[in-house]
N, C-alpha and C positions, 0 to 999 in steps of 0.2 A: 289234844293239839291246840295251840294257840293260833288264836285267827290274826292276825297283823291287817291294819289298815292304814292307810294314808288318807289324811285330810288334808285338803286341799282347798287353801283360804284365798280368792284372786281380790276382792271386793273389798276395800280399806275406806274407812269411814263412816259406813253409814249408820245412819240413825244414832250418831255417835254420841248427841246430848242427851239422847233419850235413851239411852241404853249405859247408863253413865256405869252400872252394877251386873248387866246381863248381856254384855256385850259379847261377840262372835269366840275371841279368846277366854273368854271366861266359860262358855259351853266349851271349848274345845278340852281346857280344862277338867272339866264335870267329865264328860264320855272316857279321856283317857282315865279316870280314876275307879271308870268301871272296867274299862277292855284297852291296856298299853297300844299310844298308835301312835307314830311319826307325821309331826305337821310340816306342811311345804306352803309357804308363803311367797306368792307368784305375783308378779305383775305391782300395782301400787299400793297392793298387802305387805310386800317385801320393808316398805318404810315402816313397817311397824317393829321390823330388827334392827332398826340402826338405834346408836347408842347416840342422845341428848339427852338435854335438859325438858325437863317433865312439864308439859302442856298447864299452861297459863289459867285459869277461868274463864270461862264463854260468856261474854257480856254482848247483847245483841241489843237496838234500840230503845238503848238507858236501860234494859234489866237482865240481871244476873240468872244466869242459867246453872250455876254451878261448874263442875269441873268434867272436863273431857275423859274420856275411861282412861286407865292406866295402864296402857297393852306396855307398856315395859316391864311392871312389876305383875303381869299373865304370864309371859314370857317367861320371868325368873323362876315363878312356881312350877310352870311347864316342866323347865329345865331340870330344876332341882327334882322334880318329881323323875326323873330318865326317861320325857319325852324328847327323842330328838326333836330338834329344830331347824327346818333346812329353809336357804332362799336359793333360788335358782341366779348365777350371777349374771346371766343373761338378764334378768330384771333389771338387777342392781345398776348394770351399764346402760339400759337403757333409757333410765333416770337418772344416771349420769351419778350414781352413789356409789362408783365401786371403787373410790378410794376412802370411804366413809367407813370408821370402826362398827362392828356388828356389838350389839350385846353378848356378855359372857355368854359359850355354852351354843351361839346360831354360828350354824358352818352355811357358808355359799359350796353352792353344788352346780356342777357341771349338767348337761341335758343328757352325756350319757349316764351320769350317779342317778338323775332321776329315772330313767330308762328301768335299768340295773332294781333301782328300789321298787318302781313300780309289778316290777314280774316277781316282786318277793312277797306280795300283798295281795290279799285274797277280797281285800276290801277299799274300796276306792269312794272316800265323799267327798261329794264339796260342796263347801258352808259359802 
């Protein structure tokens, strides 16, 4: 029997320059390559599905920090890999994003889809 789990990402940001390589989507990565699991990105996680332009360099009082993680090109590998990738569009609207294009491959989910998914999962984290 396969175990199904949901990850469940609410927390966007942090430690972002210092995790510029081991970043929250990059373990989500790593786990699903051990045990297939559907990520739901909730609340101001949910920005990390919208489709721009790739994050500038971090330059903080006069010195260069290098570059902010790439949660877009997580995302794609997730994808590409057959992790779903779900936002709840209740975030989306809450941030006032839901007319903003997702990345290939991220579906907005209603609170009953998350309902629904969660009773199909025998495993529930959150990063």
């Amino acid at each position: 029997m396969t175990v199904r789990t949901l990850v469940v990402v609410e927390r966007a940001f942090r430690g972002a320059v210092e995790q510029q390589f081991a970043h929250v989507l990059w373990l989500v990565h790593a786990l699903h390559r051990q045990s297939p699991l559907t990520l739901l990105l909730r609340g101001l996680a949910g920005t990390y599905a919208l489709a721009r332009e790739p994050a500038a360099p971090v330059s903080l009082a006069g010195r260069d920090w290098g570059l902010a993680p790439d949660y877009q090109a997580s995302i794609g590998r997730l994808v590409s890999d057959g992790a779903p990738v779900l936002v709840p569009a209740a975030s989306l609207r809450e941030l006032g994003f839901q007319d903003r294009p997702l990345l290939p491959g991220v579906r907005a989910v209603t609170a009953d889809e998350i309902v629904t998914l969660a009773e199909t999962c025998q495993r529930w984290w959150y990063l």
